[in-house]
N, C-alpha and C positions, 0 to 999 in steps of 0.2 A: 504494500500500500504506500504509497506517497503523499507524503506527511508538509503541510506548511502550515505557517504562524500568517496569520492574515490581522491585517489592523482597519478598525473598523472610523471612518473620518469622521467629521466634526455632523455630514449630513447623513450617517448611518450607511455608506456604502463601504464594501468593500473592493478589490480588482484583484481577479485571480492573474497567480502567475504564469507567464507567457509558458513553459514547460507545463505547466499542468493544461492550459488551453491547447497545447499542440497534441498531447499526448491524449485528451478528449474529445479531438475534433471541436474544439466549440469556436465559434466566429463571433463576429460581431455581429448582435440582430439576434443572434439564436437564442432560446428562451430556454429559462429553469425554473423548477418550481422549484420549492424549499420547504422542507417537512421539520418539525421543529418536536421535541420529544424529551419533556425535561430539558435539561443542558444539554441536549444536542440537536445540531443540526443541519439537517442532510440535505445539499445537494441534489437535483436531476434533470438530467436536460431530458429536454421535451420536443415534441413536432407538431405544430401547430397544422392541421389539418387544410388540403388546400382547398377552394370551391367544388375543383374537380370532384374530389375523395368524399366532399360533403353532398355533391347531387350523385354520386355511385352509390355513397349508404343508401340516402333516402330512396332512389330508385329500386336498390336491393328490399329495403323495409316494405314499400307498397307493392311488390312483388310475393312478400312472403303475408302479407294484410289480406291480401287477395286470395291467397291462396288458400287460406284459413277460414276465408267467409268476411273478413271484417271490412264495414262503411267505415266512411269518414263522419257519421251519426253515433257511429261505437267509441268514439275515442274519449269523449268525458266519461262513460260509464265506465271504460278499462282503468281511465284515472285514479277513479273516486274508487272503483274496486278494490286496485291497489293499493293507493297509501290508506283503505280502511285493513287492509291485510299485513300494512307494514305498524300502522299502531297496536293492532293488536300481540303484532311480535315482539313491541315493546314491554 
């Protein structure tokens, strides 16, 4: 594992080091989320999905809606369904 001491500036940012940038691919623009867990906190680069990948899903989704029977009349009641099924697992 590759270990650095990062300092955190006056406006809360830090800058990873260019070795650690090169050795994870990461550019400028590329995005991380950060998981934070107690005193620790992790790092992850991310890919923001492009239009394309986002009209593939949905054309995928309405293909498999369809395929099961479901209208576009059905989607509040799958909603409401749902998060009544996800409280209860609460």
């Amino acid at each position: 594992m590759n270990t650095q001491v990062l300092t955190v500036s006056s406006k809360g940012q830090i800058s990873l080091p260019i070795e650690m940038r090169r050795k994870m691919s990461i550019e400028t623009g590329d995005k991380l989320v950060a998981y934070a867990n107690g005193d620790t906190i992790i790092l992850k680069t991310i890919s923001v999905p492009s239009v394309e990948d986002c009209k593939a899903a949905w054309a995928e989704a309405q293909t498999w809606a369809a395929s099961v029977g479901y209208k576009e009349e059905d989607i509040n009641d799958i909603i409401k369904d749902y998060r009544k099924k996800k409280r209860e697992q609460a």
